[in-house]
C-alpha positions in Angstrom: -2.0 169.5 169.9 -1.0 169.6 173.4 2.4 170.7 175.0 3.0 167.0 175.9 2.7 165.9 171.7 4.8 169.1 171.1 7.7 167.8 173.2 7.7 164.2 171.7 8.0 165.3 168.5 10.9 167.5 169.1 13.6 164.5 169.7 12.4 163.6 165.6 13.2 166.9 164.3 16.6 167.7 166.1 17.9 164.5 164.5 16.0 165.0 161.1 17.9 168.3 160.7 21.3 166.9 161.7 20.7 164.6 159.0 19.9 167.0 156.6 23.0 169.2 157.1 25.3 166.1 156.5 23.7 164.6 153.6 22.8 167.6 151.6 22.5 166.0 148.4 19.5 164.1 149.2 17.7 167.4 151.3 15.2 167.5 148.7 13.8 163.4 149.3 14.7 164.2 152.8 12.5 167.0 153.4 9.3 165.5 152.0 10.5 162.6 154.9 11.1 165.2 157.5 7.0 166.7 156.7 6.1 163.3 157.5 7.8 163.3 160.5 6.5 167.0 161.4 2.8 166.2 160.1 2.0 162.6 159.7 0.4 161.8 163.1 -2.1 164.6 163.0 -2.5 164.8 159.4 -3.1 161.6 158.2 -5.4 160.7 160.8 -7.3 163.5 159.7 -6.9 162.0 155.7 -8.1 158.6 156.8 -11.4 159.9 158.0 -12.4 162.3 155.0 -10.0 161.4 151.6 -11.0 158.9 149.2 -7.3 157.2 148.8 -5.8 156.6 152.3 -3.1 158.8 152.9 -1.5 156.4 154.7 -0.6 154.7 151.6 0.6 157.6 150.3 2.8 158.5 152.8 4.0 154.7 152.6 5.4 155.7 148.6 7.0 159.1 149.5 8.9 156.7 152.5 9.7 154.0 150.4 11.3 155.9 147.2 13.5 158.0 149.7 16.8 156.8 150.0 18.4 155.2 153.3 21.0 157.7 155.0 23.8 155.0 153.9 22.9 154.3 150.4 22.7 158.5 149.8 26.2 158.4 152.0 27.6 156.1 149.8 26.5 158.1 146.2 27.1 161.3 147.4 29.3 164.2 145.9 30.3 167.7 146.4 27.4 169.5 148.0 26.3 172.3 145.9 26.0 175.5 147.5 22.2 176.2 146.2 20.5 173.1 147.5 18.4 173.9 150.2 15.8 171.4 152.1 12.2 171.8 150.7 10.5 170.7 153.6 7.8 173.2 153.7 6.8 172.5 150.0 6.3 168.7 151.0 4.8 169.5 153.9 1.8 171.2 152.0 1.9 168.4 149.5 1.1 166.3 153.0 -2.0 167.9 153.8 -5.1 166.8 153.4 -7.3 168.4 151.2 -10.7 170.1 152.3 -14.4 168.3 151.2 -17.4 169.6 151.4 -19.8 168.5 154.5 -21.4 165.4 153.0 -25.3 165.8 152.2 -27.5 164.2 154.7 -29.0 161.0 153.6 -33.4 161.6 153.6 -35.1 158.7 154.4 -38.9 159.5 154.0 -40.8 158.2 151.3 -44.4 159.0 149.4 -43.8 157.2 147.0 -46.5 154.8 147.9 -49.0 157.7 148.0 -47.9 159.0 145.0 -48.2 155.4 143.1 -52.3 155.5 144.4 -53.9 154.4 141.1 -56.8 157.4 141.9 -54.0 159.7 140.6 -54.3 158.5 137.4 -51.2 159.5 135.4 -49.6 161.5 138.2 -47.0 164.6 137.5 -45.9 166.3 141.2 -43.1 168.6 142.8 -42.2 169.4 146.3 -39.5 172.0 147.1 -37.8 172.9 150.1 -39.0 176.1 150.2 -35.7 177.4 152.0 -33.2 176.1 150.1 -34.7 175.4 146.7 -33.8 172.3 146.7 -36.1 169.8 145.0 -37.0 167.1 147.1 -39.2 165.1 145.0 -40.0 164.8 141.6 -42.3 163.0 139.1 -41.9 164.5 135.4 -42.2 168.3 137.2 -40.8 169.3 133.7 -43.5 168.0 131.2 -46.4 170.7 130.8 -50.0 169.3 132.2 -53.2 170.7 132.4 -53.7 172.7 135.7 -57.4 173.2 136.3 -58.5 176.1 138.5 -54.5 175.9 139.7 -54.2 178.1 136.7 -55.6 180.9 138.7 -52.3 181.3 140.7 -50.4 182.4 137.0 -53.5 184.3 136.4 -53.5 186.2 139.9 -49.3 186.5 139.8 -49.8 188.1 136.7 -52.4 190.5 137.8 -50.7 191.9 140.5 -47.5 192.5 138.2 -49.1 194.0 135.3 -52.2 195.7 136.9 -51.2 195.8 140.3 -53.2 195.0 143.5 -54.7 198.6 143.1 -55.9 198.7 140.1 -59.4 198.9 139.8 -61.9 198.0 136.5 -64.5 200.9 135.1 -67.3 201.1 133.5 -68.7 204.5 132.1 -71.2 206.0 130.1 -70.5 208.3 127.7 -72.7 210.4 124.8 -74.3 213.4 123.8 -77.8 215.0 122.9 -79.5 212.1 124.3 -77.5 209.4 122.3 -75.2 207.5 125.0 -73.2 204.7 125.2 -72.9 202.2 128.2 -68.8 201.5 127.8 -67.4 198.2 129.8 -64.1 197.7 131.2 -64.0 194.1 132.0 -65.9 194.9 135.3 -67.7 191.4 135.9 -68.6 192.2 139.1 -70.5 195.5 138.3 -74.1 194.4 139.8 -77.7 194.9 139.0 -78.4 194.2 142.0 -81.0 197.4 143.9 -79.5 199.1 146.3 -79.1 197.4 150.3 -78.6 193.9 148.2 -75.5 192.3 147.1 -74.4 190.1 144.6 -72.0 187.0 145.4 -69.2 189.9 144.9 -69.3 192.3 148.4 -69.4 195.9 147.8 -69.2 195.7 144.0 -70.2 198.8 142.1 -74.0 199.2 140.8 -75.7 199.9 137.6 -78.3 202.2 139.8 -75.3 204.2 140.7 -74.1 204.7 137.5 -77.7 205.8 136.3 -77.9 208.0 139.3 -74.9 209.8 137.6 -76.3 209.7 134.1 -80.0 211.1 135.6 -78.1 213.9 137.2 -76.1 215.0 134.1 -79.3 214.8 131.6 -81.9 216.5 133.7 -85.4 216.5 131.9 -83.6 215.9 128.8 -84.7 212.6 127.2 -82.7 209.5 126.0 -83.0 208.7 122.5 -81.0 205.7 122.3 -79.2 203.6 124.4 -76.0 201.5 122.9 -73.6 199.0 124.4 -70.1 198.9 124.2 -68.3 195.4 124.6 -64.9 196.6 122.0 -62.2 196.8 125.0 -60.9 193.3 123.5 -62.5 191.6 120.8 -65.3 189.2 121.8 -65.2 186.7 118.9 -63.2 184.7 121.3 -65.5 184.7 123.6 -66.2 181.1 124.7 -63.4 178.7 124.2 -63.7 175.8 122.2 -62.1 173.3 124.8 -64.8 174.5 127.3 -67.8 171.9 127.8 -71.3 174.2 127.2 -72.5 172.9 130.7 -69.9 175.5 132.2 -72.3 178.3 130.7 -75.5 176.2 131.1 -74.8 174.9 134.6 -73.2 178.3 135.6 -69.5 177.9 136.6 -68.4 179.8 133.2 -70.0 183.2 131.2 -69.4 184.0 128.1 -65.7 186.1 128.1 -67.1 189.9 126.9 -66.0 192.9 128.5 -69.4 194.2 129.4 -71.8 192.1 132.1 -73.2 192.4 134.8 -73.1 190.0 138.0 -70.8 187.7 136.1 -74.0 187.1 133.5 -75.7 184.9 136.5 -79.6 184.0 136.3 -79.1 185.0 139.7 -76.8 187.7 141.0 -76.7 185.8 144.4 -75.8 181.9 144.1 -72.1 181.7 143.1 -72.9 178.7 140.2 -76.1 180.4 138.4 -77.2 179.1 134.7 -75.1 181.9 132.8 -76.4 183.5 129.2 -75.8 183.6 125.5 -75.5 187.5 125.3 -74.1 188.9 128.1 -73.7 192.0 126.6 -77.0 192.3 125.8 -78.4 191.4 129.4 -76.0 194.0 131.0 -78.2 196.8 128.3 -81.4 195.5 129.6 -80.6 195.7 133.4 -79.0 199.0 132.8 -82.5 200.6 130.8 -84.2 198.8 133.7 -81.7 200.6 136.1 -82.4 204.5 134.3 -85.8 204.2 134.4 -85.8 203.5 138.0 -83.7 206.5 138.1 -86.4 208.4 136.2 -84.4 209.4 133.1 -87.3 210.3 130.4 -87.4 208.2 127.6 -85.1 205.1 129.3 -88.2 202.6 129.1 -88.7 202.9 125.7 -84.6 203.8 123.9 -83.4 201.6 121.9 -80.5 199.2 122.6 -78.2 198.8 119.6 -74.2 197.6 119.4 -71.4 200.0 118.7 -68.1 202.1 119.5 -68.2 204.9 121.8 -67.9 207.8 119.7 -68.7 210.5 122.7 -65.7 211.8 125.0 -67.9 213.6 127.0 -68.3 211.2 130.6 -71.8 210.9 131.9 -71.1 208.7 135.0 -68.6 206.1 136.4 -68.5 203.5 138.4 -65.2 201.6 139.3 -64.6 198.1 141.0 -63.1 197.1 144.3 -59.4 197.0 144.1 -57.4 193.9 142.2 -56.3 193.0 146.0 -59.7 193.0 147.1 -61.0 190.9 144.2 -58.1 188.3 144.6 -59.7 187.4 148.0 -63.0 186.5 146.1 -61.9 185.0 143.0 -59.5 182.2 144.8 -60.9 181.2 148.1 -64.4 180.2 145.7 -62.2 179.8 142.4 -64.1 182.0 140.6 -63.8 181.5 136.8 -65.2 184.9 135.6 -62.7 187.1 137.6 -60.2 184.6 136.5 -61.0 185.7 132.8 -61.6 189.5 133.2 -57.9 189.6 134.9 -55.9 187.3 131.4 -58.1 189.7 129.3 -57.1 193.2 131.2 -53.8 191.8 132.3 -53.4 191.8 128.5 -54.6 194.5 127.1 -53.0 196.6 130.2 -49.8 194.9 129.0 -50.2 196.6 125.3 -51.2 193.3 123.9 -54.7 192.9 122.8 -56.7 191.3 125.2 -57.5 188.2 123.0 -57.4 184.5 124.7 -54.5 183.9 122.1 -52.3 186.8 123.6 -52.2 184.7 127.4 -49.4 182.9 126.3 -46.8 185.7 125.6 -48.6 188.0 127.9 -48.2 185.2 131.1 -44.5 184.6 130.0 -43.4 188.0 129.9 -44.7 189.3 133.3 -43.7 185.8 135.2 -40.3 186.3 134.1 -39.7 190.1 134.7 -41.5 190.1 138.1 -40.6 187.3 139.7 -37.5 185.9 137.7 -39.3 182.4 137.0 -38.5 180.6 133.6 -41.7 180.7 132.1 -40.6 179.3 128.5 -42.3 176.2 128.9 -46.4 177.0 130.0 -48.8 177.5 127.5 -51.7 179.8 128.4 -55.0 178.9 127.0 -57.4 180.6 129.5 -56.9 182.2 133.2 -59.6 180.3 135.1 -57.7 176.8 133.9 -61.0 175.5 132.6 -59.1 174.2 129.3 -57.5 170.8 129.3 -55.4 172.7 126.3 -53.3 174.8 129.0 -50.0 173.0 130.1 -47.9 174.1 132.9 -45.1 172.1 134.7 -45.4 171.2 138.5 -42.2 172.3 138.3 -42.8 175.4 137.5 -46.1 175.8 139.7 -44.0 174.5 142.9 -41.1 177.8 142.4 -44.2 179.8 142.2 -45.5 179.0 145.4 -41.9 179.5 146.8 -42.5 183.6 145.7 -46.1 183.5 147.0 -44.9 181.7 150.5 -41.9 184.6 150.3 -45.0 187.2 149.5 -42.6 188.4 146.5 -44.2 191.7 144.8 -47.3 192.2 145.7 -47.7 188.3 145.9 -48.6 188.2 149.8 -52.5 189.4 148.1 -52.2 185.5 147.0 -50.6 183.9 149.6 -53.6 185.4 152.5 -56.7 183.8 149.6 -55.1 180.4 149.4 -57.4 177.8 151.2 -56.3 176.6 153.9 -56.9 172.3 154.7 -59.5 172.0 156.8 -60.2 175.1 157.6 -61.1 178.2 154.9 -62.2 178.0 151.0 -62.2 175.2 148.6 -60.3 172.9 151.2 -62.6 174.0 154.1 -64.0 170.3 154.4 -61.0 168.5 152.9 -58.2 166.4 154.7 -60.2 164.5 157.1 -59.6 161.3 158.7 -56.1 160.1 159.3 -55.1 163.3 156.8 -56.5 165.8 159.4 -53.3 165.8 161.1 -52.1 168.1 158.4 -55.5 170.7 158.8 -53.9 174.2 158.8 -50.6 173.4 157.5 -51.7 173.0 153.9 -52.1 176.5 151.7 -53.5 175.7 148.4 -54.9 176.2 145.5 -57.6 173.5 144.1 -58.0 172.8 140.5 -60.2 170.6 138.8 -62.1 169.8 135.4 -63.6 166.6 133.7 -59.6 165.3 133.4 -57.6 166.2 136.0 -58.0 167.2 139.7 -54.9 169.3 140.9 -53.7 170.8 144.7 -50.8 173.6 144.5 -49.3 175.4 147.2 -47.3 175.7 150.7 -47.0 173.2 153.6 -45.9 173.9 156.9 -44.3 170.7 157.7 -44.4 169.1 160.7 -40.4 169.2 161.4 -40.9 173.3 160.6 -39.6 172.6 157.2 -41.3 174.9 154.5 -42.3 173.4 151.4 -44.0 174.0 148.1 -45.5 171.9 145.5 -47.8 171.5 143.0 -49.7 167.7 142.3 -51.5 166.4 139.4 -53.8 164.0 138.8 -54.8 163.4 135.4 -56.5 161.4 133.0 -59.5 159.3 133.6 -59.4 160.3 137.3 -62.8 160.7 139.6 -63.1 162.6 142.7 -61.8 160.3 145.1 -58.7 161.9 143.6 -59.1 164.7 145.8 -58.2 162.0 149.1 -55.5 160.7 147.1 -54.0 164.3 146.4 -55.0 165.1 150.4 -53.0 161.8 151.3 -50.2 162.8 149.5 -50.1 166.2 150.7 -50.3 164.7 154.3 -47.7 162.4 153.7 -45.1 165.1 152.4 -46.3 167.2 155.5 -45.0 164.5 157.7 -41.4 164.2 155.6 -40.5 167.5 155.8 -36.9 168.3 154.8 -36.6 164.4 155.3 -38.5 164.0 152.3 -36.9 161.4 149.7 -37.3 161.2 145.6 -37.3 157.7 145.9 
């Protein structure tokens, strides 16, 4: 208010008082009239542009119930000597009330991408990553099957119960020429000869490991030779759910704590024909490996099945770190590592390392490390092969939002996500009109016989932050990986503008 509005209203008040002191019965009426006099220009101006009712009209029924100065003159008594004007009480009773800043309307739809019939029966979430503020959903509470997006859960959970340090070991153990070859869940542990490598970099080797054992028997020679597979209990070894052409083609071994190269026909070649006995390959490359070491007797021992008895170590070998691993299971979605870290992550946790443990096991250490309600996911497997495991987008998107924030140790994940267009399973994805989103997509591919799924961040293109997690699922083909890039490329493009409509 300016001086000049300050001096027109004082004429108002002189006379409003003078009023008051003559007609004291009626001070009370008279002092919600005198607020409107004090108040009404600025304040309900201000009321007509934010309340619901216009205060004009209810300034109009304070006004109209107050009597004029001559009917109160004409009713009026002895003044008592306790009525005072209430003026500042009606004044308050004049103000506006505060509302909040009204939400701003979005306007950007994918609703047509997200309707593509490729998508089959389609579940999805995007989040402002920010805010937390769900921007658009499509039954983001019903559990689905994730595919290889599984392997997010799986990797969260890693780092919280084993840590990104953590590394798997295999020994040998045993007395008086008896020993025992004792896994760890170590699938990368190579029989691959020294200079070579395996499709896991720098992984530990059986040769070392029998270098050790040559060097702690001396001329003494082996009389037997037995594998030890007991760290979890292998009669659940190969999920029912799973198609055999996972193991015969080679994207899935056999889950038993002791292998070697993740059971491949060849150590090299990521997809390689996997075996029936894993266990027992891992004893042949190993007798294979102590001869070459020149322990007397390894050519012929014999390999039998047991329990490690023996305390006394022989050798060791351990694995590259969990934080290390990370960056070759998900880049390549690797379903072997995906299974050694459920089955360690479990027994680690005290449980018992068997596939029906994942559930509890993935529940408990979502919740405590990164405060995520975890009630609803059901955990069949941790490569995400089974079309058994159900996990809301819902749930997947607030993931992403602790990877994206690198939460825990969680920034191991966040640097192995693909990136579109340029790194890992989305290195030649998001082409065409959808390349305008190449480098601002971080995700996680998943995909088996019924669904094809895409989880992750987005670096939109108004600087906006999201996470989400899409599924397509059903009788669904791969041209419902352009579908899912589409839609990916169309929520890059909304941003925080992004609509649920």
């Amino acid at each position: 208010m300016t001086s000049d509005d300050e001096a027109t209203s004082a004429g108002p008040l002189s006379r409003a008082t003078a009023f008051i002191r003559s007609h004291p019965r009626g001070s009370a009426i008279t002092g919600g009239a005198l607020a409107l006099v004090l108040f009404g220009g600025s304040a309900l101006a201000a009321g007509a542009a934010t309340a619901p009712t216009a205060p004009s009209t209810q300034a109009g029924a304070v006004a109209d119930s107050a009597p004029s100065p001559s009917a109160s003159s004409s009713r009026k008594a002895t003044p008592k000597a306790t009525s005072t004007p209430k003026a500042t009480a009606s004044a308050e009773r004049a103000k506006p009330s505060p509302v909040a800043s009204p939400v701003p309307l979005r306007t950007c739809s994918v609703a047509s991408a997200a309707a593509d019939g490729r998508l089959g029966t389609f579940e999805g979430t995007v989040v402002n990553a920010a805010t937390g503020a769900t921007l658009f959903d499509r039954n983001g509470q019903t559990p689905a099957r994730t595919g290889s997006v599984m392997k997010t859960l799986t990797t969260a959970t890693a780092l919280s119960v084993l840590g990104p340090d953590y590394r798997f070991t295999t020994k040998v153990v045993g007395k008086d020429g008896d020993i025992t070859l004792v896994g760890g869940g170590d699938a990368t542990l190579s029989a691959t000869p020294a200079g070579s490598e395996s499709v896991y970099s720098g992984a530990p080797k059986l040769s070392d490991l029998a270098t050790q054992v040559k060097s702690r028997l001396g001329t003494k020679a082996l009389k037997s030779i037995q594998l030890d597979d007991s760290f979890w209990n292998d009669a659940d070894r190969y999920d029912a759910s799973w198609p055999l052409t996972e193991r015969t083609i080679g994207y899935q071994p056999e889950v038993v704590a002791l292998m070697v190269d993740g059971d491949r026909a060849n150590p090299a070649l990521a997809t390689s024909p996997r075996s029936t006995d894993p266990v027992g390959r891992a004893g042949e490359a190993f007798r294979a490996a102590l001869a070459a070491a020149g322990v007397k007797g390894a050519s012929t021992a014999p390999l039998t099945r047991g329990v490690a008895t023996s305390k006394t170590v022989l050798g060791q070998v351990q694995s590259q770190p969990v934080s290390t691993l990370v960056g070759q299971m998900i880049p390549n979605s690797d379903n072997t590592l995906a299974e050694m870290f459920a089955r360690v992550s479990s027994k680690v946790s005290g449980s018992d390392g068997s596939a029906a443990s994942l559930t509890s096991v993935y529940q408990a250490a979502l919740k405590k490390s990164y405060s995520l309600d975890s009630s609803k996911i059901k955990i069949v497997d941790g490569s995400g092969e089974s079309a058994n495991n159900g996990v809301p987008t819902a749930f997947e998107a607030n993931l992403m939002i602790k990877v994206l924030n690198r939460e825990g140790s969680l920034g191991v994940l966040y640097d192995a996500l693909p990136v579109s267009g340029q790194s890992g399973t989305l290195a030649t994805r998001f082409t065409g009109a959808n390349a305008v989103a190449r480098g601002a997509v971080h995700a996680k591919t998943g995909w088996i016989d019924s669904a094809y799924t895409l989880a992750g961040t987005i670096d939109a293109k108004d600087g906006t932050k999201l996470a989400f997690a899409f599924y397509a699922i059903g009788n669904v083909t791969g041209t419902a990986r352009e579908a899912l890039d589409t839609l990916t490329t169309a929520a890059y493009s909304c941003g925080a503008n992004l609509t649920n409509s």
